[in-house]
N, C-alpha and C positions, 0 to 999 in steps of 0.2 A: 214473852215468847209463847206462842200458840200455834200448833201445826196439829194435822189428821195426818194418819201415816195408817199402811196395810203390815198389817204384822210382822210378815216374811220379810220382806222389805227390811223391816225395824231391826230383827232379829239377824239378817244376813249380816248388816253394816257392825251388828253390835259382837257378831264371834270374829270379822274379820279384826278388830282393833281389842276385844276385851283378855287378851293375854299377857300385854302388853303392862295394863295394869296391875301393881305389884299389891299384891294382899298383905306381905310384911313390909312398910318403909316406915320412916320414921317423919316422913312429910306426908298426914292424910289428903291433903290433893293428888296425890299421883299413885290410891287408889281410884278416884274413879275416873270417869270418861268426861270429855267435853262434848254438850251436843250443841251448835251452832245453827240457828233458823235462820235460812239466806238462799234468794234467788231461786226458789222453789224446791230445795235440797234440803237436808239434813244432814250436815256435816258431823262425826265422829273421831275422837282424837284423843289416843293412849299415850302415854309416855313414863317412860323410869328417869331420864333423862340421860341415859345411854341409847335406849332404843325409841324412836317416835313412830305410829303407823294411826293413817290418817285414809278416811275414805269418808264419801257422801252417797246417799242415798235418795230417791225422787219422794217428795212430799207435799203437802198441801201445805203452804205458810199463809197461813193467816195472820201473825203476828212475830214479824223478825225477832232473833235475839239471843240470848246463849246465857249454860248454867253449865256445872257440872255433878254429877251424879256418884253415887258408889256403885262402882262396875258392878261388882258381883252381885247386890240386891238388885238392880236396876238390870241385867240381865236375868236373873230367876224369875224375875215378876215377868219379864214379855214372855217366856218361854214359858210359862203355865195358862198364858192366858187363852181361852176357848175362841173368840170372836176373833174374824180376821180384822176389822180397823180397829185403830187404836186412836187416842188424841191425847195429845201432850198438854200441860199448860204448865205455864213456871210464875209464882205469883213473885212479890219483893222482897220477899225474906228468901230468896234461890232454892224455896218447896218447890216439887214437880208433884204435879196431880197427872195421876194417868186412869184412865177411863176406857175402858172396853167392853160393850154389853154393860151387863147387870155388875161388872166391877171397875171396885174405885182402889187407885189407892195413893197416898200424898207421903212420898219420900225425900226425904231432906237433902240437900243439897250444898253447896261452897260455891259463893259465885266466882263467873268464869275469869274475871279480874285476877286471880290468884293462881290462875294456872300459868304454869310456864309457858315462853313465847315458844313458837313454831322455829324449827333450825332455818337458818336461809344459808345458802350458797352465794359465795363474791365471786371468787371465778371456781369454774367447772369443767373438767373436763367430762365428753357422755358417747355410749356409747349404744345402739339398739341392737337386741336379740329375743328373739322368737320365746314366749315362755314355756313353751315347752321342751325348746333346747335347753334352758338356763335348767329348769325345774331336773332336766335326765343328768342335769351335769352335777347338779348336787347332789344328787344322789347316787352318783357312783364316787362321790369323795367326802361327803361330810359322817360318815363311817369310822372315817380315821383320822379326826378332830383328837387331838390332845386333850385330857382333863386334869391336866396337871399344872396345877396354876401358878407353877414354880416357874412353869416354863411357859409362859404367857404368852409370847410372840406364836407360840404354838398352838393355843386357843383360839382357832379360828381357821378359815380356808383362806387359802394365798391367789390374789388375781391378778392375772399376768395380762397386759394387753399388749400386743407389739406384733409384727410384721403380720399383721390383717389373723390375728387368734388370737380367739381367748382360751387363757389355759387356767387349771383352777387345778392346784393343789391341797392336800390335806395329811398329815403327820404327825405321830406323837410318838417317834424314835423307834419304833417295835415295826410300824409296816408304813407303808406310803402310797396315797392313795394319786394319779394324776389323769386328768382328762383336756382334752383340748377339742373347739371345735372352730372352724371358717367364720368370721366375721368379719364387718364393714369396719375396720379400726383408723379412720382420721390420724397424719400425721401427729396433731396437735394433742389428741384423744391418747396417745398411748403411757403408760408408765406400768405402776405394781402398787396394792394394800393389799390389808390384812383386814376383812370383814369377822368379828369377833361370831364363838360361836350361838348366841340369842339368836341376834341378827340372821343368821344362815338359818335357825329351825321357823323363824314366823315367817320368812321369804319362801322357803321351800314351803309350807303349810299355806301358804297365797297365794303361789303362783297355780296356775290353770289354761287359759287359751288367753289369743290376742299378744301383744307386744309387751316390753320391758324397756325402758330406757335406764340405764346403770349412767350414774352421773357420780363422779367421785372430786374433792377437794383435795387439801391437804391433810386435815383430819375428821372426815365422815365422807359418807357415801351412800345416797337416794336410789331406791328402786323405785319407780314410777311403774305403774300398771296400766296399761290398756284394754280392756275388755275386748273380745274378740264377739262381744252382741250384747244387747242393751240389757239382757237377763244380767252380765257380770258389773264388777263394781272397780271403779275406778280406784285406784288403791295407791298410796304413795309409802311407803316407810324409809326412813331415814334413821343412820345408824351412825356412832363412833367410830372409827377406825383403832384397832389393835395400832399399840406406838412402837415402833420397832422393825429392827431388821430381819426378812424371812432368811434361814440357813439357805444354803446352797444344795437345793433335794437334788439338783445333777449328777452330782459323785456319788450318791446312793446308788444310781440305779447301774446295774452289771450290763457294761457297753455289749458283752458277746455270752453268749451262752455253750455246752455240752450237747444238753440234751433238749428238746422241742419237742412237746407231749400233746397230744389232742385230745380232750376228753370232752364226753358230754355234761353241758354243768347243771343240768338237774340231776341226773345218776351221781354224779357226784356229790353235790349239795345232801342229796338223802340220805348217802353212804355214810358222809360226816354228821351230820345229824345223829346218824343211829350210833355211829363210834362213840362220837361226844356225851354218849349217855353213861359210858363206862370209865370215864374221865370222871376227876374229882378236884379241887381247890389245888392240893399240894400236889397233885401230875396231871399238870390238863395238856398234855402233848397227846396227838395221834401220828402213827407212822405209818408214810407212804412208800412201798418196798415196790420200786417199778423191775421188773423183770420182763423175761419174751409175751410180749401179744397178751401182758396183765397188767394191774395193778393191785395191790395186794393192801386194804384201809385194815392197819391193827391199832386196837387201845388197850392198853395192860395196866389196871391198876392195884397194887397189892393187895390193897383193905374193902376195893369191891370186887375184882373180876377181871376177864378178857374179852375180847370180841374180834373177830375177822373177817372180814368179806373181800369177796372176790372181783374184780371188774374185768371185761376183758376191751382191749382196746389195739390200738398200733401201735407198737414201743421195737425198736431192735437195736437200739440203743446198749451199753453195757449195762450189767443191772447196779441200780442204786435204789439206797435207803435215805429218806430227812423226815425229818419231824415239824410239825408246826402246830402251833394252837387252835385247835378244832375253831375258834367262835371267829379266828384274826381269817380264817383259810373261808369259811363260809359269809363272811359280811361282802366280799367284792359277787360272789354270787349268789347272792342276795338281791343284791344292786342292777346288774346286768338282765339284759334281755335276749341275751343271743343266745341261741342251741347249744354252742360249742365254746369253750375256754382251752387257752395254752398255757400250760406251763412250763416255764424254762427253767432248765435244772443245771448247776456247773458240777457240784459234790454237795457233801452233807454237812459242811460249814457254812457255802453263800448265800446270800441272799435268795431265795427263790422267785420267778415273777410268771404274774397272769396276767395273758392278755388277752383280749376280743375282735372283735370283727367291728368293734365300738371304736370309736379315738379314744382308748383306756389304757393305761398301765397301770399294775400294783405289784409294789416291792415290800417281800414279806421275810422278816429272819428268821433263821430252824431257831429249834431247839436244841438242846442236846439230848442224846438218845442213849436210857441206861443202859 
């Protein structure tokens, strides 16, 4: 194998796949990267063997052929290097000599014979969405990813395909996070999995402009990437699927509400921010005390302090108090884009929920209030 390749180029293909690569496994092939000289590309390819992400890059081949590298040397070396081209060469013993200007340097390698096969798909069903719809939808739900490995089916976001939307949940028993947006869903194309959460942070960290096609089996499911111009990189990753039944997030969420509250959610977001500073480990509640035309953000914690601020807003509703965890109450506005959030209140036992002007809901439970 002998290719010339421009730096950036090298470097773009080598961060989209080099996370992917595990630094602790106990098979040294699946530390590094596969690089693949073919058809004027430089094909790249990570795997754990739960997550696969594979993309190609334009290059001069001079000499087909494939080795594999140790990701993490084999990316610090391109990332230091001064000169924009570089040239690869892979002698018999699967050495890579890389050469740039005035530097040389010959890194050892595992030939590509050893690395595990690429997943394939027998039947598929698939489905296309805009990557920048996918990319806003993760991000107003992978927030509320479970990390409790007890409860595994809850490791990951829930994708629901059915009557032309796609809906994407996320839950770890404490809040729940749900968005839905219009899609093109083929009768044949619909069903539900569970995308573990790896999968969900190197797809969000991928996705950018251009297209997606979401292709799912029985047990995995491909994200396919389309560049929306020839600057971006064709990108495919392939993932296991979480084995398991999602709960029923429907009965969660409070069919009617009390109270319907408008508040602006950066005023808000900063309010919480500053409460949460007087929050500690054993009381991290802050309490919302809505009364006439305010809302009232207090944190009271014995062993540091108080804090109170004042918001003034449209409320004439009866006055009520509820508590929530300052970090659970500020991740959906976090997330969000819009000026304005609602929250619905029933008393200071329910559930509480915010909504947007987005296709979003999140259902959040109090505290209890000393």
């Amino acid at each position: 194998m002998k290719l010339a390749i421009a730096k950036d180029q090298l470097l773009h293909g080598l961060q989209a796949v080099q996370n992917v690569a595990g630094a602790r496994t106990t098979l040294p092939i699946l530390s590094n990267i596969l690089l693949r000289a073919a058809d004027g590309r430089l094909h790249l390819t990570a795997t754990d063997l739960d997550v696969t992400v594979t993309c190609s890059v334009p290059a001069k081949v001079i000499a087909e052929g494939s080795v594999t590298v140790p990701s993490k040397k084999f990316v610090g070396i391109v990332r230091e290097l001064v000169v924009a081209d570089v040239e690869l060469e892979v002698d018999d013993k699967s050495a890579v000599v890389v050469r740039s200007g005035g530097s040389y340097f010959r890194i050892n390698g595992l030939a590509a014979t050893e690395y595990p096969p690429f997943p394939t798909f027998k039947q598929a069903k698939a489905v296309s969405v805009p990557q920048e719809k996918l990319k806003a939808m993760l991000r107003r739900t992978s927030f509320a990813v479970s990390s409790d490995e007890s409860r595994f089916v809850l490791n990951g976001i829930f994708f629901s395909l059915k009557e032309h939307k796609l809906t994407l949940v996320a839950t770890d028993g404490r809040r729940l996070a749900l968005t839905d947006e219009d899609v093109d869903v083929a009768a044949e194309s619909e069903g539900e999995f569970i995308v573990p959460t790896k999968a969900i942070n190197e797809i969000g960290r991928l996705l950018e402009a251009g297209g997606v096609e979401i292709k799912y089996g029985e047990n995995q499911v491909s994200f396919s990437l389309t560049p929306a111009s020839e600057a971006g990189l064709p990108i495919v990753l392939i993932s296991k699927l979480v084995d398991g039944s999602y709960p029923n997030y429907r009965q969660v969420i409070p069919q009617e509400s009390l109270e319907r509250v408008a508040i602006p959610r950066e005023e808000l977001l900063h309010s919480l921010r500053r409460a949460e500073i007087m929050t500690s480990d054993k009381s991290n509640s802050v309490k919302l005390s809505f009364s006439r035309n305010q809302l009232a953000i207090t944190a009271n914690t014995p062993e540091i302090g108080e804090s109170r601020e004042i918001m003034a807003l449209t409320y004439k509703g009866k006055d009520m108090a509820i508590a929530f965890n300052p970090a659970y109450l500020m991740d959906p506005l976090k997330a969000l884009d819009t000026d304005e959030v609602f929250i619905e209140l029933i008393d200071e036992l329910s559930p509480g929920v915010v909504k947007a002007s987005d296709p979003f809901l999140y259902v959040i439970m109090p505290m209890r209030m000393s």
